[in-house]
FILUMVEX-937869 format. One record per residue (C-alpha): residue in three letters; chain; x, y, z. Coordinates in pm, whole numbers, plus 50000, padded with zeros to 5 digits. Example, Ala and Ser with C-alpha at 12.3 -4.5 7.8 and 13.67 -1.06 7.14 Angstrom:
{atom "ALA"; "A"; {51230; 49550; 50780}}
{atom "SER"; "A"; {51367; 49894; 50714}}
% end
This chain:
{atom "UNK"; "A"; {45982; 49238; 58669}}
{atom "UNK"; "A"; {45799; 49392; 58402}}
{atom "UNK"; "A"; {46001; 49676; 58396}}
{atom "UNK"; "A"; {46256; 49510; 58363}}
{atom "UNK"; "A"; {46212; 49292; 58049}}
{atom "UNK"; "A"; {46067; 49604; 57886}}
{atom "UNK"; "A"; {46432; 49759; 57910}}
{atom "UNK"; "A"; {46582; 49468; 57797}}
{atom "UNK"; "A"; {46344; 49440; 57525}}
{atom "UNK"; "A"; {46462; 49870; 57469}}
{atom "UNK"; "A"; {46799; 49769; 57444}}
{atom "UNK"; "A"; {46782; 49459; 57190}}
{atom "UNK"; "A"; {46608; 49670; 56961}}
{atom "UNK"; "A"; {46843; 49955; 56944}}
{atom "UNK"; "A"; {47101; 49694; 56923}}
{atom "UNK"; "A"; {46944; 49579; 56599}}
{atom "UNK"; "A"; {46914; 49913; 56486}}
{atom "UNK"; "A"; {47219; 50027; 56522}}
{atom "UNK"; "A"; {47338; 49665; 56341}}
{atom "UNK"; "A"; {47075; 49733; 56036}}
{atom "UNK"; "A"; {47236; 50056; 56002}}
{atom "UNK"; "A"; {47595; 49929; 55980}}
{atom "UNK"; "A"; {47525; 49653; 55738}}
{atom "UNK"; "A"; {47309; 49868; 55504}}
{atom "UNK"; "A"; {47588; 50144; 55532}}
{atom "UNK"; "A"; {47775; 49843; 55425}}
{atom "UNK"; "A"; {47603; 49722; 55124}}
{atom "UNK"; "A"; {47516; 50077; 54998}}
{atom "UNK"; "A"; {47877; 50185; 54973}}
{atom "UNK"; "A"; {47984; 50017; 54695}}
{atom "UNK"; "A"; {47698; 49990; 54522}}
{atom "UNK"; "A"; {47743; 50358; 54538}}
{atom "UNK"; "A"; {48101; 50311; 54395}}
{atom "UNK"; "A"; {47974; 50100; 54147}}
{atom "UNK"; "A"; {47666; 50309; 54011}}
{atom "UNK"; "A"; {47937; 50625; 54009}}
{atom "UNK"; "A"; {48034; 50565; 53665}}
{atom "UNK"; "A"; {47672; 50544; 53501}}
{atom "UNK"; "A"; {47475; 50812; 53370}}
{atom "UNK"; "A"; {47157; 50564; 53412}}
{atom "UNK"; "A"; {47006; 50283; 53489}}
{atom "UNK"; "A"; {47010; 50216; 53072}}
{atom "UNK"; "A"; {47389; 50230; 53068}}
{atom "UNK"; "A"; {47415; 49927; 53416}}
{atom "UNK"; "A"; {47137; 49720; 53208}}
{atom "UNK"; "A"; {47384; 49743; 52865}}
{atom "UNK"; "A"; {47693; 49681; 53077}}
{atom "UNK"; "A"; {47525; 49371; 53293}}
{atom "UNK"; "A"; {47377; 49212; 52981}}
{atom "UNK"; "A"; {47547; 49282; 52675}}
{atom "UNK"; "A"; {47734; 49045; 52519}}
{atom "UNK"; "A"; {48148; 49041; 52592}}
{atom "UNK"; "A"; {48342; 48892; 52336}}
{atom "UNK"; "A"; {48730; 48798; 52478}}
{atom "UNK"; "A"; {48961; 48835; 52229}}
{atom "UNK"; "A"; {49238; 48564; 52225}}
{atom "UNK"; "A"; {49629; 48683; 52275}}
{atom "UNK"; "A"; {49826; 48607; 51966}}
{atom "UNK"; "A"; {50101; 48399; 52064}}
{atom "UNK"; "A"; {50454; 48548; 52091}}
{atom "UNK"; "A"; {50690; 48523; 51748}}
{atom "UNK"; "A"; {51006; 48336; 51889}}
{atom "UNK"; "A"; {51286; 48620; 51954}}
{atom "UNK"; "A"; {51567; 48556; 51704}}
{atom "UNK"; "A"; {51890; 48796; 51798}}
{atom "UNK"; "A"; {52177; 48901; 51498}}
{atom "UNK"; "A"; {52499; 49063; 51574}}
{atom "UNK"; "A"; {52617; 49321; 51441}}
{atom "UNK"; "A"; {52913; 49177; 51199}}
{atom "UNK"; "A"; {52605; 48958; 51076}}
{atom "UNK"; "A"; {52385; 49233; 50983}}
{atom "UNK"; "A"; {52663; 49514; 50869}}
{atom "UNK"; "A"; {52813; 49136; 50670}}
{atom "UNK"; "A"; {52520; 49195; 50421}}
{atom "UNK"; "A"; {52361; 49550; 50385}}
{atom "UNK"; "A"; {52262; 49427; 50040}}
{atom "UNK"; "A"; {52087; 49103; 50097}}
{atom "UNK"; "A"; {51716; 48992; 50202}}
{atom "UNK"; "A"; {51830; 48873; 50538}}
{atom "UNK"; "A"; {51959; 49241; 50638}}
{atom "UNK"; "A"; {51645; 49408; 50559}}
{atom "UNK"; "A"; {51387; 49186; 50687}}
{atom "UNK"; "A"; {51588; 49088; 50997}}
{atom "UNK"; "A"; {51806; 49369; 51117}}
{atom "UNK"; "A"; {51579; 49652; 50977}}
{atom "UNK"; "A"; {51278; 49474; 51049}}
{atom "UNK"; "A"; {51124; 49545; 50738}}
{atom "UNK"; "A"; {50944; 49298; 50468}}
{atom "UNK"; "A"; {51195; 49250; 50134}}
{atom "UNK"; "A"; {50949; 49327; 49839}}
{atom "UNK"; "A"; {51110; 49304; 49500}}
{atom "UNK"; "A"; {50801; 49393; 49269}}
{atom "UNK"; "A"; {50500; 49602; 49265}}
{atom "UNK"; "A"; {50172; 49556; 49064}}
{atom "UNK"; "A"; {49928; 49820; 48993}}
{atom "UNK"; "A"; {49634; 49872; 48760}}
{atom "UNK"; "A"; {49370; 50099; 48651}}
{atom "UNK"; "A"; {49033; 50083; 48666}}
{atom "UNK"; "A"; {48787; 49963; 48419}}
{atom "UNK"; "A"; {48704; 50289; 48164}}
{atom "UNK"; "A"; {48561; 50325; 47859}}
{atom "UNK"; "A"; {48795; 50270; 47572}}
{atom "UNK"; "A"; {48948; 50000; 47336}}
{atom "UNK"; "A"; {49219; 49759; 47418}}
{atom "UNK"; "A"; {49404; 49814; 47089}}
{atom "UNK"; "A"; {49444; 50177; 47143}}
{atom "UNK"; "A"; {49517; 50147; 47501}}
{atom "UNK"; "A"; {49756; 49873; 47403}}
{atom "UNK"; "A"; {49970; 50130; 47216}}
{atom "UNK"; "A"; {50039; 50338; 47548}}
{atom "UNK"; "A"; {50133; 50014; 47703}}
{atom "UNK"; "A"; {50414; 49927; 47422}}
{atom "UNK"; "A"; {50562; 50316; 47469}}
{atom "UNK"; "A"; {50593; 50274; 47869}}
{atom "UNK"; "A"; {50721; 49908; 47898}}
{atom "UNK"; "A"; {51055; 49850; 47998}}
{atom "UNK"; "A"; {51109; 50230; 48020}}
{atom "UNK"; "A"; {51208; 50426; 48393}}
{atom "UNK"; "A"; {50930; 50504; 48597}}
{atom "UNK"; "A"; {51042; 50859; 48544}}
{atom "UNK"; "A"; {51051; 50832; 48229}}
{atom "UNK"; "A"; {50683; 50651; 48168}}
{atom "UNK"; "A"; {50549; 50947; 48356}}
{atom "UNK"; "A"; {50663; 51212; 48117}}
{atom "UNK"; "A"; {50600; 51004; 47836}}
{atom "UNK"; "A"; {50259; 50987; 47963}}
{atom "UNK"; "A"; {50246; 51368; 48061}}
{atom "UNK"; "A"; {50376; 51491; 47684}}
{atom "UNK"; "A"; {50125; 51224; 47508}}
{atom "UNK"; "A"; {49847; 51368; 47312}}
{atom "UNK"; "A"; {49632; 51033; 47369}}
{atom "UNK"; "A"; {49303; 51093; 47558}}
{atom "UNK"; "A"; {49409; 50819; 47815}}
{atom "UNK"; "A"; {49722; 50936; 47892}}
{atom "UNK"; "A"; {49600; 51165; 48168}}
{atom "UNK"; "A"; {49440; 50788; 48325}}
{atom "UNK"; "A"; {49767; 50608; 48287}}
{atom "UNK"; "A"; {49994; 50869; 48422}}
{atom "UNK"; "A"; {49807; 50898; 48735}}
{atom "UNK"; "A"; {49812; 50526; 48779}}
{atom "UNK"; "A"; {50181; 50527; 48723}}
{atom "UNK"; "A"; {50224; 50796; 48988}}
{atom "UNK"; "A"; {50008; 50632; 49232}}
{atom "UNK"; "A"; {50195; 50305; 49181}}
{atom "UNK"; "A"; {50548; 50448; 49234}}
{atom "UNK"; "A"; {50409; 50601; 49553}}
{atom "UNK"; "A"; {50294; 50306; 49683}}
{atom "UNK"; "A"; {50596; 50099; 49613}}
{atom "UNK"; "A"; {50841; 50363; 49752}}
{atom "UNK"; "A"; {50642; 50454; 50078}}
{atom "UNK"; "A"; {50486; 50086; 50149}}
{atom "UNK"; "A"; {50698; 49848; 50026}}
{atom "UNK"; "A"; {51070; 50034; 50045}}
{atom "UNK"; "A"; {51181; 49987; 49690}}
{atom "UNK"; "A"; {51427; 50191; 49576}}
{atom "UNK"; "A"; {51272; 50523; 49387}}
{atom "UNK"; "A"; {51558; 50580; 49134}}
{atom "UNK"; "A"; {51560; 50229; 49008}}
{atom "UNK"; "A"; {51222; 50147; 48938}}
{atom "UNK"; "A"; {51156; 50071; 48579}}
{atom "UNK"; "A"; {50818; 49953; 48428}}
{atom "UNK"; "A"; {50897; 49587; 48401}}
{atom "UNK"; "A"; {50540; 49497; 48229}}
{atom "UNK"; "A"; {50311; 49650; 48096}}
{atom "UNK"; "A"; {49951; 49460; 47946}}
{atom "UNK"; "A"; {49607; 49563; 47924}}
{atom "UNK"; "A"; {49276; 49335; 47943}}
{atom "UNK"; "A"; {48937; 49358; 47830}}
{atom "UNK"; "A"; {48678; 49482; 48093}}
{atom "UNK"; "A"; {48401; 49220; 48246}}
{atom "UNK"; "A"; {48112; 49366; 48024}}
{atom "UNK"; "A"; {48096; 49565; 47689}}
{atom "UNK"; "A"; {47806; 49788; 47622}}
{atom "UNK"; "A"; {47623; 49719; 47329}}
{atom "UNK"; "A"; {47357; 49946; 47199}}
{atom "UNK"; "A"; {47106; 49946; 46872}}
{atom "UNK"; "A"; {47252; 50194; 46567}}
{atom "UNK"; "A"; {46991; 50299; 46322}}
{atom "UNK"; "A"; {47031; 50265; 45981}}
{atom "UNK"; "A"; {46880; 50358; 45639}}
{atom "UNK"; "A"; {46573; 50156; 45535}}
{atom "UNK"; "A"; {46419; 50069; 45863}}
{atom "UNK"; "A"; {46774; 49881; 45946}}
{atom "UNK"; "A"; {46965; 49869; 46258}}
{atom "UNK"; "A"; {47328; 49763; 46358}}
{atom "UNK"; "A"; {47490; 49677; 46716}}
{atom "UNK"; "A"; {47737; 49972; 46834}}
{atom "UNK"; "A"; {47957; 49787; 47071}}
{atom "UNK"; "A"; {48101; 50050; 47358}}
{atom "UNK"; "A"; {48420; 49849; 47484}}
{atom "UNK"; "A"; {48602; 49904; 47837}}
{atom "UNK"; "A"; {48957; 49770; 47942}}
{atom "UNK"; "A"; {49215; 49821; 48196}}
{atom "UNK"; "A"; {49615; 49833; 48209}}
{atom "UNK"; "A"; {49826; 49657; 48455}}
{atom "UNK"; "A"; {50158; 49737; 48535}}
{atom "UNK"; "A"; {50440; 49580; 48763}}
{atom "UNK"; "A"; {50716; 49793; 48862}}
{atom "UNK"; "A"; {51038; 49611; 48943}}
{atom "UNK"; "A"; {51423; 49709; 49067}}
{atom "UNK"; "A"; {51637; 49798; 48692}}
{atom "UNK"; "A"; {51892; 49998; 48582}}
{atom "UNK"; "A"; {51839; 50380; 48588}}
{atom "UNK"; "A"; {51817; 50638; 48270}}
{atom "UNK"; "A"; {52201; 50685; 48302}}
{atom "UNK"; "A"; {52286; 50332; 48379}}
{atom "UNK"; "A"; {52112; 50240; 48062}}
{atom "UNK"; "A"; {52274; 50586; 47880}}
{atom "UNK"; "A"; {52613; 50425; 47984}}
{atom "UNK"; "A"; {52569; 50079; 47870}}
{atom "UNK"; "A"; {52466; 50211; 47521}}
{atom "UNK"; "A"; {52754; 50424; 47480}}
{atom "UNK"; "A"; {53018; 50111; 47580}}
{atom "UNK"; "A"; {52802; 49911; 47313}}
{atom "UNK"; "A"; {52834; 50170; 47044}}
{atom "UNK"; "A"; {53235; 50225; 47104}}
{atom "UNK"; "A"; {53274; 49828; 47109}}
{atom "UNK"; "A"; {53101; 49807; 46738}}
{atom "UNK"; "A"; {53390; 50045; 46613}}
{atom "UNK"; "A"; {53665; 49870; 46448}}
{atom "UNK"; "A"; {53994; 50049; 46522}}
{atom "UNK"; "A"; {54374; 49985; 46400}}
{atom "UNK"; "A"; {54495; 50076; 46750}}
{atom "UNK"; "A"; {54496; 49832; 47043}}
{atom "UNK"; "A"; {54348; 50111; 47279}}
{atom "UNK"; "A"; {54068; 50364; 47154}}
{atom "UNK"; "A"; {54053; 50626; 47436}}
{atom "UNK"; "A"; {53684; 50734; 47445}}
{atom "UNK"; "A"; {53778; 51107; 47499}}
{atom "UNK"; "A"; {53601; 51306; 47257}}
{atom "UNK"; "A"; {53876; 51498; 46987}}
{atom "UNK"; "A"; {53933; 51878; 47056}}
{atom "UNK"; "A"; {54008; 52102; 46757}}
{atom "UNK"; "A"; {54000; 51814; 46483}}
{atom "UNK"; "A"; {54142; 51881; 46152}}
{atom "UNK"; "A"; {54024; 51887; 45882}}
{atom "UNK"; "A"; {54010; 51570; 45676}}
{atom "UNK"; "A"; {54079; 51698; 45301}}
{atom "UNK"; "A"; {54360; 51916; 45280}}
{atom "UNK"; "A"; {54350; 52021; 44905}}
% end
């Protein structure tokens, strides 16, 4: 009898064994799997308890479909470009300097020459001036055209400098001048800056053309049609 519950007693306990080995075999596995991708126990302790932030879906924009007679309709228009290109419609550009040392009058005078002038046109203004801001201004009018032609899509031949103003900087330097007789005088060092805003206008040859038809208008003729062909060969108008 005793024999006999000791091999019962043998087998129960390799029973549980051999269970206590499959369930740890069990558990380890993919806690294996899981501690695979860690270098550490540093990088489980970041992952388990640092904080996850869930960033919210932006909601759909409703889908709006155009034909094609609708879009190739009007090629020209604000509808065509932002709908059927898919591109924003920007019809002006602003642009400034920054804030150097120098007065608004005289900086004022490089605004006049560049306003309502091409963009081309500003920029060799600006590269043939002997003013010691020039070099300032025809960078920013470079970087400007840049911007509106590569971000914004406007048109590179037709830009013209629509405006052109300068302002006084936020602070102006002011240091002590000596003078004769134990004296002194404030030296004020002013700053200021030059915006510009770069709209869609009529090219150098556009603007060439119109001049011309002005001029030929102002002359008074006795015919009823001037041709404006220019005269080959023209005699001479004393003959004595």
């Amino acid at each position: 009898m005793q024999s006999l519950k000791s091999g019962v007693s043998l087998v129960s306990r390799s029973r549980q064994a051999s269970i206590i080995k499959h369930t740890s075999s069990q558990i380890q596995q993919p806690c294996s799997r899981g501690m695979a991708g860690f270098n550490g126990p540093l990088d489980w302790v970041r992952q388990k308890f640092s904080p996850q932030f869930k960033v919210p879906e932006r909601p759909k924009p409703p889908s709006t479909t155009f034909d094609e007679e609708t879009c190739q309709a009007g090629k020209s228009s604000p509808v065509f470009v932002s709908k059927c290109l898919n591109v924003a419609w920007y019809t002006q550009h602003k642009f400034s300097t920054a804030n150097f040392k120098i007065s608004h009058r005289k900086l004022n005078m490089l605004g006049q020459q560049i306003s309502g002038k091409p963009i081309d046109y500003a920029i060799m203004q600006m590269q043939f001036s002997e003013k010691r801001a020039s070099k300032r201004i025809k960078s920013m009018l470079a970087t400007a055209k840049h911007h509106a032609t590569y971000y914004k899509n406007m048109e590179t031949s037709k830009l013209i400098v629509a405006q052109a103003w300068v302002t006084k900087g936020p602070r102006t330097l002011k240091r002590l001048e000596p003078k004769g007789r134990g004296k002194y005088g404030i030296r004020v060092h002013p700053d200021s800056r030059m915006h510009v805003i770069l709209e869609k206008g009529r090219t150098a040859e556009e603007i060439q053309k119109a001049e011309r038809e002005r001029k030929l208008k102002r002359i008074v003729s006795a015919g009823l049609v001037r041709e404006d062909v220019p005269l080959r060969n023209p005699a001479g108008v004393w003959r004595w």
